[in-house]
Every structure is written in structure tokens, then in C-alpha cells.
BAMIMI-954306 format. One line per field, with one value per atom (N, C-alpha, C, O): chain; atom name; y, x, z. Coordinates in steps of 0.2 Angstrom, whole numbers. Atoms other than C-alpha are relative to their C-alpha. Layout:
# residues N
kolti <- [A  ...]
paza <- [CA  ...]
yy <- [Y  ...]
xx <- [X  ...]
zz <- [Z  ...]
END
This chain:
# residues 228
kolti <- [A  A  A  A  A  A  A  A  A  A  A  A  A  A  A  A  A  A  A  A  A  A  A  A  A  A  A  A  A  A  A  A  A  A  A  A  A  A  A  A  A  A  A  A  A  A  A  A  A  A  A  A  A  A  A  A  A  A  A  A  A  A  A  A  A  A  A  A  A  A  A  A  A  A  A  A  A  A  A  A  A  A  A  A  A  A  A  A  A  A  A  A  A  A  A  A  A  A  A  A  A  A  A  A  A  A  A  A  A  A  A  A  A  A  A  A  A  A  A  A  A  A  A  A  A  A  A  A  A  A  A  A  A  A  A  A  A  A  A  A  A  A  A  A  A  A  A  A  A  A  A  A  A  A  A  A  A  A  A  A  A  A  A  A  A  A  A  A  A  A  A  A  A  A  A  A  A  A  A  A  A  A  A  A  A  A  A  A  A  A  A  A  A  A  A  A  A  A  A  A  A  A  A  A  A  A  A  A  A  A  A  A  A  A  A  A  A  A  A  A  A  A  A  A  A  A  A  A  A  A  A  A  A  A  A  A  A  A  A  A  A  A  A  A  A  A  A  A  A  A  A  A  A  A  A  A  A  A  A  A  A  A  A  A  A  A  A  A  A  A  A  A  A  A  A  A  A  A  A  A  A  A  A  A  A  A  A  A  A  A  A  A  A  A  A  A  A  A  A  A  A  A  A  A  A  A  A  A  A  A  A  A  A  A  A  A  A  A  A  A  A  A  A  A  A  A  A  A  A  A  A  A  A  A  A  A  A  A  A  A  A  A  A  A  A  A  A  A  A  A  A  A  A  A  A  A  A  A  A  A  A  A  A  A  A  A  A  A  A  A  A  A  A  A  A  A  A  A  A  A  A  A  A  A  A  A  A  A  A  A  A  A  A  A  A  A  A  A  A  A  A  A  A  A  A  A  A  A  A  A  A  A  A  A  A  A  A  A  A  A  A  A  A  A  A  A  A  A  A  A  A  A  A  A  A  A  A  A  A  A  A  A  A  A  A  A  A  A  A  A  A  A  A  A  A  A  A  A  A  A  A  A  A  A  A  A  A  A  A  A  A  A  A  A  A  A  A  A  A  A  A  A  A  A  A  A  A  A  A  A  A  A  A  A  A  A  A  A  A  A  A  A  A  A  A  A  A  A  A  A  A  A  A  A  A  A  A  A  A  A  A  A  A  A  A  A  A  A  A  A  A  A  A  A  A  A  A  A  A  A  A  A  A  A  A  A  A  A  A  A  A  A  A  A  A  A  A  A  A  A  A  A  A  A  A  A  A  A  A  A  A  A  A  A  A  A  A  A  A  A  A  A  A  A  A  A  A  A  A  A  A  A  A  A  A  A  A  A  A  A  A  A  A  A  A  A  A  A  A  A  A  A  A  A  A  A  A  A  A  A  A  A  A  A  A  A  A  A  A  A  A  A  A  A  A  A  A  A  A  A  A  A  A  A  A  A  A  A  A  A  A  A  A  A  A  A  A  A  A  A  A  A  A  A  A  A  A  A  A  A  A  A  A  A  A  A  A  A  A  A  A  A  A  A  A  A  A  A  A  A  A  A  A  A  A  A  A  A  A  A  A  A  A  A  A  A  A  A  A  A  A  A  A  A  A  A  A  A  A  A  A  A  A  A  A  A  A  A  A  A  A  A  A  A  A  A  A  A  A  A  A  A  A  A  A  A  A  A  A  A  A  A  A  A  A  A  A  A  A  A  A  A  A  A  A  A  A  A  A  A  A  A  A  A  A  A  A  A  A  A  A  A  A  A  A  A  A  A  A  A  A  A  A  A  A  A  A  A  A  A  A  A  A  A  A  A  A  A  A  A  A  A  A  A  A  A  A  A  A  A  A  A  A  A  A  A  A  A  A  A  A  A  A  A  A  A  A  A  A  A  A  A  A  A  A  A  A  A  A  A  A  A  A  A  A  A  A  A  A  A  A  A  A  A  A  A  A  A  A  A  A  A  A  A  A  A  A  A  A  A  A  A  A  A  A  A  A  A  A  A  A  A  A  A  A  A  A  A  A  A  A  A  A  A  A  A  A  A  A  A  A  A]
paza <- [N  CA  C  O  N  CA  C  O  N  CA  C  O  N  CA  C  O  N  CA  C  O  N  CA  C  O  N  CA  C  O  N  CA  C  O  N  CA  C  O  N  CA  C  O  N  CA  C  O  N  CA  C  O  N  CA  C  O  N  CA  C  O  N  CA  C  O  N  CA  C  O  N  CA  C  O  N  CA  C  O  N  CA  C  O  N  CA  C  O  N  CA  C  O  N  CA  C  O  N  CA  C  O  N  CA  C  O  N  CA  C  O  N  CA  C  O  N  CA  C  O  N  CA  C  O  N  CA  C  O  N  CA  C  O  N  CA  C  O  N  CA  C  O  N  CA  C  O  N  CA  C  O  N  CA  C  O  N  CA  C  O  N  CA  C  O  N  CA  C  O  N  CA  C  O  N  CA  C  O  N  CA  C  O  N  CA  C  O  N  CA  C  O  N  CA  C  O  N  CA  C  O  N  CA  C  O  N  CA  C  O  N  CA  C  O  N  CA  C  O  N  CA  C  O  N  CA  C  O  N  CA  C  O  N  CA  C  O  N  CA  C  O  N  CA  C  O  N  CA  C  O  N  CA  C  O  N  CA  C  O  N  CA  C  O  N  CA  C  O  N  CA  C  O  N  CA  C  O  N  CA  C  O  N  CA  C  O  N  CA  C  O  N  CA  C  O  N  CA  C  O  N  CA  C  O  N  CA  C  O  N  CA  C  O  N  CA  C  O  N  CA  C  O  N  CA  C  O  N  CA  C  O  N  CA  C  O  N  CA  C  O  N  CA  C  O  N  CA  C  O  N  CA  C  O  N  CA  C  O  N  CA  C  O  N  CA  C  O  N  CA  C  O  N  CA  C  O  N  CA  C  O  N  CA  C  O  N  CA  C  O  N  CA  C  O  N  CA  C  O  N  CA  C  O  N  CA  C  O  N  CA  C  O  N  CA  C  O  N  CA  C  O  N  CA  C  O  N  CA  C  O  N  CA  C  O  N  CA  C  O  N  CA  C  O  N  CA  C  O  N  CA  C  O  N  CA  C  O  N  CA  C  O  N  CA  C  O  N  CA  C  O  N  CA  C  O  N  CA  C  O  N  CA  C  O  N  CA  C  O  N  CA  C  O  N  CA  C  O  N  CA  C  O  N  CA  C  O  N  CA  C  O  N  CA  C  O  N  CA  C  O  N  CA  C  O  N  CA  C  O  N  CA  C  O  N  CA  C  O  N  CA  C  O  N  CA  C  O  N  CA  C  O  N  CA  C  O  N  CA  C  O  N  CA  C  O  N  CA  C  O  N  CA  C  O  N  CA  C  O  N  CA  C  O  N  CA  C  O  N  CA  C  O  N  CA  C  O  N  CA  C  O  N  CA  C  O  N  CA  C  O  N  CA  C  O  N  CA  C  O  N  CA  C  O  N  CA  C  O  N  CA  C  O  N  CA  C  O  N  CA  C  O  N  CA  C  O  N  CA  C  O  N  CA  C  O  N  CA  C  O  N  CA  C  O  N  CA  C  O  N  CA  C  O  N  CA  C  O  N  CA  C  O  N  CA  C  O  N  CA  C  O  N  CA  C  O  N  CA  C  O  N  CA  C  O  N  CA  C  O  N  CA  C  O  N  CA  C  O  N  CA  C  O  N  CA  C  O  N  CA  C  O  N  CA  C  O  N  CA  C  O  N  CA  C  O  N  CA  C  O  N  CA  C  O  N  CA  C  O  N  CA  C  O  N  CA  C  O  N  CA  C  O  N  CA  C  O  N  CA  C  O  N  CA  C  O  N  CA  C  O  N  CA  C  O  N  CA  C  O  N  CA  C  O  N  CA  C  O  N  CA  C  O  N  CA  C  O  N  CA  C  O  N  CA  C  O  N  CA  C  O  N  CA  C  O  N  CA  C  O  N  CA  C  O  N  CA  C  O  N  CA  C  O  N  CA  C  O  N  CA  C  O  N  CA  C  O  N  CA  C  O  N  CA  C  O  N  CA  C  O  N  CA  C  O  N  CA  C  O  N  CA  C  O  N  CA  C  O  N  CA  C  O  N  CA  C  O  N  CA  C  O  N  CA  C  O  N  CA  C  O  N  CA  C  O  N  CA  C  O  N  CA  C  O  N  CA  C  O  N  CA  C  O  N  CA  C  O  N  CA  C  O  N  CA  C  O  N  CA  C  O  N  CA  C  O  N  CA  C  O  N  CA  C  O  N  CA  C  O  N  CA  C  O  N  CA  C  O  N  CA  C  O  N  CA  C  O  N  CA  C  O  N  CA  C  O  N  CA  C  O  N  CA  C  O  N  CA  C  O  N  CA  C  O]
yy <- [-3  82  3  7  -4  86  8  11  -6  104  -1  -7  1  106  8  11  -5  121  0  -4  -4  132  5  6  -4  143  -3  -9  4  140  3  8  0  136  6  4  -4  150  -1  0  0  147  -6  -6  0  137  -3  -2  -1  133  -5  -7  7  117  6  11  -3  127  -2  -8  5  124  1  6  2  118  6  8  -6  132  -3  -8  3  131  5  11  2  132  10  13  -7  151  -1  -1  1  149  4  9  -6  158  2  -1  -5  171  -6  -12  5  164  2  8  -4  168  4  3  -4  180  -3  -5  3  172  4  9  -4  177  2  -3  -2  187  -3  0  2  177  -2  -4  -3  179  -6  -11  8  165  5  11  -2  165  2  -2  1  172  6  11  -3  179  10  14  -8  198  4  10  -3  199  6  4  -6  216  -2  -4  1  214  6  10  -5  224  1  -3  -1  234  -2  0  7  221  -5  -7  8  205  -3  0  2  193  -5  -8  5  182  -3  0  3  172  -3  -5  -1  170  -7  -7  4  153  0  2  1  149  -6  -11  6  136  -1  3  0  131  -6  -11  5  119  0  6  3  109  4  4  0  116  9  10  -5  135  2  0  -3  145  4  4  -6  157  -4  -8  4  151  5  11  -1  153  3  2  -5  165  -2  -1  1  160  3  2  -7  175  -4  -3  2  166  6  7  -6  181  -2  -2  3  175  7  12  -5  187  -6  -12  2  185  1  7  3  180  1  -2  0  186  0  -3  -4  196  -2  1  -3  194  -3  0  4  180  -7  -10  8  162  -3  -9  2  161  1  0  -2  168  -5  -9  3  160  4  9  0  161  -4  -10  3  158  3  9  -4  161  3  0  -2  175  1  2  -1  178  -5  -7  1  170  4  8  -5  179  -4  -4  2  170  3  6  -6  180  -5  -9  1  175  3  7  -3  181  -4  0  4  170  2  3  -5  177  -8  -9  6  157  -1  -2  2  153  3  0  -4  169  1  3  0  168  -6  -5  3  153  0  -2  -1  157  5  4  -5  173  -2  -1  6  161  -3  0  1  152  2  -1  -5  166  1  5  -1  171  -4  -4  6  156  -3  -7  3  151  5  5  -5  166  2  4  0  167  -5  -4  6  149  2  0  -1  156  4  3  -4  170  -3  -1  3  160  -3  -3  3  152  -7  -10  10  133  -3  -1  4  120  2  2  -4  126  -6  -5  5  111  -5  -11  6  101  1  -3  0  110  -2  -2  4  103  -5  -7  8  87  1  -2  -2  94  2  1  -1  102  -5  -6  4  90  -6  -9  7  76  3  -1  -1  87  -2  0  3  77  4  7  -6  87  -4  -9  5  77  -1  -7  -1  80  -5  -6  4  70  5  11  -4  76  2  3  2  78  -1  1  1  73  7  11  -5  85  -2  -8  1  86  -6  -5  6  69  -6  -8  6  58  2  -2  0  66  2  7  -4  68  2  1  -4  82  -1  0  0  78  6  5  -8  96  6  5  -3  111  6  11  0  115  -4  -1  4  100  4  4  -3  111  7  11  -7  126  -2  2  2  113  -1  0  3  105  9  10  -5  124  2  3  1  127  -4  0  3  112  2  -1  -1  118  6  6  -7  134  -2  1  0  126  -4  -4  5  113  6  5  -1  128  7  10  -4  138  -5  -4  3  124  -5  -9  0  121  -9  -12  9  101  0  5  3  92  -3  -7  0  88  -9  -11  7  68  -2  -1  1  63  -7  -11  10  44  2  8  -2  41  -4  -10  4  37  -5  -5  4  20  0  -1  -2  22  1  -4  -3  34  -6  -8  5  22  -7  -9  7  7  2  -1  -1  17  1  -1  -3  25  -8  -10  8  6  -3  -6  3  0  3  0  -5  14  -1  0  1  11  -8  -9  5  -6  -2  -5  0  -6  3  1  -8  9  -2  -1  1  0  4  8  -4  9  6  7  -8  27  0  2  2  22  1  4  4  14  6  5  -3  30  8  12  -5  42  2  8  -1  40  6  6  -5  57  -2  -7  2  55  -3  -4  2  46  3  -2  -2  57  1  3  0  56  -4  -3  5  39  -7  -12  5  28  -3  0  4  12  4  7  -4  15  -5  -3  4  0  3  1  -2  10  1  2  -2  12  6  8  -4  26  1  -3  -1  30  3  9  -5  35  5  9  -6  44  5  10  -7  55  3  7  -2  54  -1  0  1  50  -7  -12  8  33  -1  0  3  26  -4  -6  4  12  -9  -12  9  -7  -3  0  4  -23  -2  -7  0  -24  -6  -6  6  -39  -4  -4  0  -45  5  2  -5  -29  4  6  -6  -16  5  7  -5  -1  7  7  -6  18  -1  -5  1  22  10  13  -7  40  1  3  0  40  -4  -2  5  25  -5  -10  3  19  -9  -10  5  0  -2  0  4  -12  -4  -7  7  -24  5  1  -2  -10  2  4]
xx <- [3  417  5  9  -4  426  -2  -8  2  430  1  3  -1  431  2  -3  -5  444  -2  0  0  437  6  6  -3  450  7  8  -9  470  2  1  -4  481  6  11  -7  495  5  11  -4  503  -4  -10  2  502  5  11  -3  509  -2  -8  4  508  -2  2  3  498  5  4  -2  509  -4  -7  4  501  1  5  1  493  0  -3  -1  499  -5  -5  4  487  3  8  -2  488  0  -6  -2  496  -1  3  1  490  5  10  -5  498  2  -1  -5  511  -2  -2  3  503  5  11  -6  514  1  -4  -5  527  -1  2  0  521  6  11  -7  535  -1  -4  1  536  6  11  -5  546  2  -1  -1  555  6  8  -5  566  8  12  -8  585  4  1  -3  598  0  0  1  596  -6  -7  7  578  1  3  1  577  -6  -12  7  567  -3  0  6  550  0  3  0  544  -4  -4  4  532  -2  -4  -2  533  -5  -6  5  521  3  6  -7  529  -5  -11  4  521  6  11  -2  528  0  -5  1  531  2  8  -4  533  1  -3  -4  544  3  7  0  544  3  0  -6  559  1  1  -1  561  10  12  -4  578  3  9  -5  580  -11  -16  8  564  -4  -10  -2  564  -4  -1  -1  554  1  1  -4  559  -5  -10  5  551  5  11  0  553  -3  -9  3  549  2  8  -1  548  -6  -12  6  542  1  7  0  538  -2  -5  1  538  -4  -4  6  525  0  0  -2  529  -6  -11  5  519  -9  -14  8  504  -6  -4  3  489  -1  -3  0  491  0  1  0  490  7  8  -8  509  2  8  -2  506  3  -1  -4  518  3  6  -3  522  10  12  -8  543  4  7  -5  552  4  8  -3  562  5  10  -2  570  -2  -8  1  571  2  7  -3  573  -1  -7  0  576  0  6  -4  574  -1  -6  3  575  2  6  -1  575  8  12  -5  590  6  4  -7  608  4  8  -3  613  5  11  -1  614  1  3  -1  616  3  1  -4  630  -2  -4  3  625  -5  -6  8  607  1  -3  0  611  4  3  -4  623  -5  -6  4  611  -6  -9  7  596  2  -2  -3  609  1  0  -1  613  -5  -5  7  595  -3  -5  1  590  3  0  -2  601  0  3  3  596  -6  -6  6  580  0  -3  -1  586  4  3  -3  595  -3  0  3  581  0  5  -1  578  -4  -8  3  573  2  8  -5  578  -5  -2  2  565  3  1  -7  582  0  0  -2  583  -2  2  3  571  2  1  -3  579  7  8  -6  595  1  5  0  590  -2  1  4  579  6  5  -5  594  7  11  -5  604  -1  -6  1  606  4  10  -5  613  5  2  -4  626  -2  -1  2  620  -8  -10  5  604  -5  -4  8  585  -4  -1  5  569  -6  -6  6  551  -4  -3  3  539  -8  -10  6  520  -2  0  2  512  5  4  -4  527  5  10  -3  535  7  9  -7  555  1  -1  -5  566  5  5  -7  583  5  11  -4  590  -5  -11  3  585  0  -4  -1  591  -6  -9  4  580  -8  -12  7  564  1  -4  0  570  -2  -4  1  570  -9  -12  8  551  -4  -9  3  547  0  -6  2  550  -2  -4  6  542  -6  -10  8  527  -3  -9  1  528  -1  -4  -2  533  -7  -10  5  518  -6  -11  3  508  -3  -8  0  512  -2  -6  2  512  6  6  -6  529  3  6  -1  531  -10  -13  6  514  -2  2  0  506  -3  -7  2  506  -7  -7  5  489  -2  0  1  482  -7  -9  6  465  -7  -8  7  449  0  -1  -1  452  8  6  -9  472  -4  -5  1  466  -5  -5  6  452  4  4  -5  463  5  6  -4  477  -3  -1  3  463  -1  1  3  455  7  6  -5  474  2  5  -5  480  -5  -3  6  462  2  3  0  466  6  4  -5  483  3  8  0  484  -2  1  -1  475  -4  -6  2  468  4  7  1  469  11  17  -7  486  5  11  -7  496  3  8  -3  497  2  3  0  499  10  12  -7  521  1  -2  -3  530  1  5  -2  531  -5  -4  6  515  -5  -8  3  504  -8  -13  4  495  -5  -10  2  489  3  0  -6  503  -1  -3  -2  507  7  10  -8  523  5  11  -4  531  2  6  0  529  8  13  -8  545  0  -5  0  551  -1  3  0  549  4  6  -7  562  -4  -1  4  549  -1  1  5  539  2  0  -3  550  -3  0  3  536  0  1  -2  537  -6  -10  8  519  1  -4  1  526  1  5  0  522  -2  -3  0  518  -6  -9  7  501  1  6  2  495  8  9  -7  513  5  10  -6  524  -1  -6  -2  530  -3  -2  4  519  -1  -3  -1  520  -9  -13  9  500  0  -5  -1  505  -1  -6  0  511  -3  -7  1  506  5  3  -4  523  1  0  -1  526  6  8  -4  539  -3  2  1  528  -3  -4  2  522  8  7]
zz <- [6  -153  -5  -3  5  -170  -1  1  2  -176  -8  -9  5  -194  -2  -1  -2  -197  -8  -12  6  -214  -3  -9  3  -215  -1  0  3  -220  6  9  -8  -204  -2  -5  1  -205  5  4  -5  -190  8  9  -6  -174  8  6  -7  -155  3  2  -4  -142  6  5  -4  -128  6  7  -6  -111  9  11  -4  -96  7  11  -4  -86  7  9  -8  -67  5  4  -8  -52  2  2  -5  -44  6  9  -8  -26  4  5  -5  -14  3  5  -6  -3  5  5  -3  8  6  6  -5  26  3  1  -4  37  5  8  -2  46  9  9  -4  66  4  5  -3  75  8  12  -7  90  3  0  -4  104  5  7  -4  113  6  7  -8  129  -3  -6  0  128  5  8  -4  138  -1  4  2  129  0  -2  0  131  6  11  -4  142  4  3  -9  161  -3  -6  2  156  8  13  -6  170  6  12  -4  178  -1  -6  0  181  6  11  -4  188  2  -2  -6  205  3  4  -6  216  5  2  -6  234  5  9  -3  241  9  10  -6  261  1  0  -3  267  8  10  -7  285  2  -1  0  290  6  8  -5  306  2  7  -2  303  2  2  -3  308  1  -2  -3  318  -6  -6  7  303  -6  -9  8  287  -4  -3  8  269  -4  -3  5  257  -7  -7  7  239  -4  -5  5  225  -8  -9  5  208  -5  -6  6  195  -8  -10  6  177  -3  0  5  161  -3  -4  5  150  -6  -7  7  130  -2  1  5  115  4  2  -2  128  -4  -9  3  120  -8  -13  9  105  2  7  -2  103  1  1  0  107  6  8  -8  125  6  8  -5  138  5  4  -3  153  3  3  -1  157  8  8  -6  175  -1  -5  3  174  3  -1  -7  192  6  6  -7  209  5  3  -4  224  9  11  -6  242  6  8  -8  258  7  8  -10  279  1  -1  -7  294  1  3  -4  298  -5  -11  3  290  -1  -5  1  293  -4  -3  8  274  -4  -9  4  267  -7  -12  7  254  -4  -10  6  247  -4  -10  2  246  -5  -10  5  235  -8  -14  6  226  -5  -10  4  220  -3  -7  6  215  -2  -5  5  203  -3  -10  7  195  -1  -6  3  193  -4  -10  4  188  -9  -14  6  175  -4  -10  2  170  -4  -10  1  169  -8  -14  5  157  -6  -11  3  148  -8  -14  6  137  -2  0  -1  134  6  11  -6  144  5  4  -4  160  8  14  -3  170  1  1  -3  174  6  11  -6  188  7  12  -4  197  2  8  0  196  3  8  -3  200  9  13  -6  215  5  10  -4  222  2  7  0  220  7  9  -3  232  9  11  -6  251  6  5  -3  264  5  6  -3  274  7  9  -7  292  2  7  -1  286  -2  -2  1  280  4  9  -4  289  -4  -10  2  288  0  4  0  283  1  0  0  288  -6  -12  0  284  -8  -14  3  279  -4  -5  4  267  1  4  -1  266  -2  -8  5  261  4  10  -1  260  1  2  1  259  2  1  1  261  -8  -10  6  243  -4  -8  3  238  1  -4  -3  248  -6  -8  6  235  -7  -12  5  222  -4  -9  1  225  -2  -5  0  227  -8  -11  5  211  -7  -12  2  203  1  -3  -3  211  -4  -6  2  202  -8  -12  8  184  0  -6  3  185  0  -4  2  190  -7  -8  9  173  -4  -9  7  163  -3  -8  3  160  1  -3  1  167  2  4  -2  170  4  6  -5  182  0  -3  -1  187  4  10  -3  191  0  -5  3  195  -2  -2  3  188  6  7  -3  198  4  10  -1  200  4  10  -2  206  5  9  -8  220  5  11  -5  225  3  8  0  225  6  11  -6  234  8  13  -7  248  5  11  -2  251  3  9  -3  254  5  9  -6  265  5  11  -7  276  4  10  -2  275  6  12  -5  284  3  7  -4  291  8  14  -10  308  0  -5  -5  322  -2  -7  3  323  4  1  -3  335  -4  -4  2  324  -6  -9  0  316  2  -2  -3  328  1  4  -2  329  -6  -11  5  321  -8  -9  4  304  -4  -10  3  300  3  5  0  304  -5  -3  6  286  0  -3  1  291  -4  -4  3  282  6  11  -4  293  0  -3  -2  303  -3  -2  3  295  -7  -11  6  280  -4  -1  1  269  -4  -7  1  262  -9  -12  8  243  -2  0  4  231  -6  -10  6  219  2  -1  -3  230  6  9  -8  246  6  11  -5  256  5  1  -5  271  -2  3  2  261  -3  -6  4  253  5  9  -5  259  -5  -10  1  254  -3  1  1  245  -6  -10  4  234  -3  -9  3  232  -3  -6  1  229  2  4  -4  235  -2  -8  3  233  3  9  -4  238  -1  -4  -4  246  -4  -6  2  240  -8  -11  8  222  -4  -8  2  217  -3  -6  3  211  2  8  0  210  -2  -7  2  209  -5  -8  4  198  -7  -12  7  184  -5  -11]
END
């Protein structure tokens, strides 16, 4: 639509282009992560594992206490903060305190600190392993401090928990009925779970559950495969 301009122009101006009004910038939340200068508050939530080894009368008490990060916001975490190992048995003593300080301070440290799992777990004792209730090996009892700690980070949150799906478990149960036999064939130490005694040992999960099924080699436990 024209305008038609009665009076005399005395002045005028390019108009410049009006910007957008940006909203406030939201507040940047103060969140707390892990590090070495963080300050022990005065309670700390632990949970207390036992460890019971064919290899001393004595079992193992494990004290993993986790500090709790940004209380009470969408940023709350749990982080291990300490370990603490006690027995009855004086055995192993110095190294046992040895390493609840050096984990510990792993812990404090900040970062990813779920290596250690793997690191422990990797350690073999020279004298040999043992079997654990239904099949399972630990090669150490270092590696038995290792697993305990895994047990504790998957049940914070911290690694994930491998799960098979529906079909897997049903697939592995049907195999493990299938070749497992009479109730006999698994009555020898060590398969007690129901694994066949021919079973071989797995490098995943450490358990004697892995045989021969549809053409590969297959743990009955994990589920791990040679052919996936």
C-alpha cells in the first residue's frame, strides 16, 4: 500500500535491523565432580562384602564406602571413596593394607578409576587358582578383591551390567539340560552348577561351562562364542 508524504522531508535515516532479545543465559549449575582435594564428609555410605577362599580358614571382609556427589539434584552420584580389607588371618597383612591405600587413593583421585577391575582381576597367583562354588575360577585372591569390586561398581552404576536377553538364557538353559546328562555326570568338584565335566574353562567369565554346541565353542554361562 502507497503512502503519500504531504508535508516537506527535512531529514531522514536507513532504519537498522532490529535484533531478536536473547534470553537470559541460564545459571551454569555448580557441580561437583571427583578429585583428590575433595574433603572425607562425615558419612559415607559402604557396603561390606564376604569372601570365603578355599585358601585360608578365615574369610575376607571387604568395606567399600562411597561419598555421595551433588546430594539431592539431578547431578547425584555415587563415587567410591575408600576400601578397607580386614581378616582374621595376619597371613597377608602388609600387602593387604598396601593395596587399600593405593586403591583408595585411586578412588580419591577422580576419573575413571573402573581399570581397576581389570587390572586386578588379570592378576594370577603362581601357586595356581581355585574353583569357586558352581564352576567358577579365581586365579588370585587379588583377582577375588578385583571381582568384589566390580560387584560394587555395577551395583552403583558405575560399569554396566551385561545381561543376555530372553532368548540367550533360554538357548543357553536348553543346552546346558541338553549335555549336562544324568544328574552323575555332574556331581565331580567343580561342576557342581550342572556344567558337563568335559566342560572347558572360559576366558571371559572364568567359569568350566564352555563346549561344543551347534559347531562352536560356546560358554553355557556367559554366553561367549567363538563364532559371534
Amino acid at each position: 500500500m502507497s503512502i503519500k508524504i504531504e508535508k516537506q522531508i527535512v531529514d531522514c535515516s536507513v532504519a537498522g535491523k532490529v535484533e531478536p532479545a536473547r534470553p537470559e543465559a541460564a545459571p551454569v549449575a555448580d557441580v561437583v565432580h571427583m578429585h583428590e582435594k575433595l574433603e572425607r564428609p562425615e558419612l559415607l555410605v559402604g557396603s561390606t562384602y564376604k569372601v570365603k577362599t578355599p585358601l585360608s580358614e578365615h574369610a575376607l571382609y571387604i568395606t567399600i564406602n562411597d561419598i555421595v556427589l551433588n546430594e539431592d539434584t539431578e547431578h547425584e552420584q555415587r563415587r567410591p571413596f575408600e576400601i578397607f580389607i580386614n581378616c582374621k588371618s595376619m597371613d597377608h597383612f602388609q600387602w593387604v593394607v598396601a593395596l587399600t591405600r593405593v586403591i583408595s587413593a585411586v578412588f580419591r583421585k577422580g576419573g575413571d578409576a573402573t581399570f581397576l577391575v581389570e587390572e586386578l582381576k588379570g592378576v594370577f597367583d603362581p601357586k595356581g587358582g581355585y574353583f569357586k562354588r558352581g564352576g567358577r575360577f579365581m586365579p588370585s585372591l587379588v583377582a577375588e578383591i578385583g571381582e568384589a569390586i566390580e560387584h560394587h561398581m555395577k551395583k552403583i552404576g558405575l560399569i554396566p551390567e551385561e545381561t543376555l536377553d530372553a532368548h540367550q538364557k533360554a538357548f543357553l538353559a536348553s543346552k546346558k539340560d541338553e549335555l549336562a546328562g544324568n544328574e552323575a555326570n555332574a556331581a565331580e568338584a567343580g561342576a557342581d552348577s550342572g556344567y558337563p565335566t568335559s566342560a572347558q574353562l572360559c576366558g571371559k567369565c572364568y567359569t568350566k561351562a564352555v563346549v561344543f554346541a551347534d559347531g562352536c565353542m560356546t560358554c553355557l554361562s556367559c554366553g561367549d562364542s567363538k563364532c559371534s
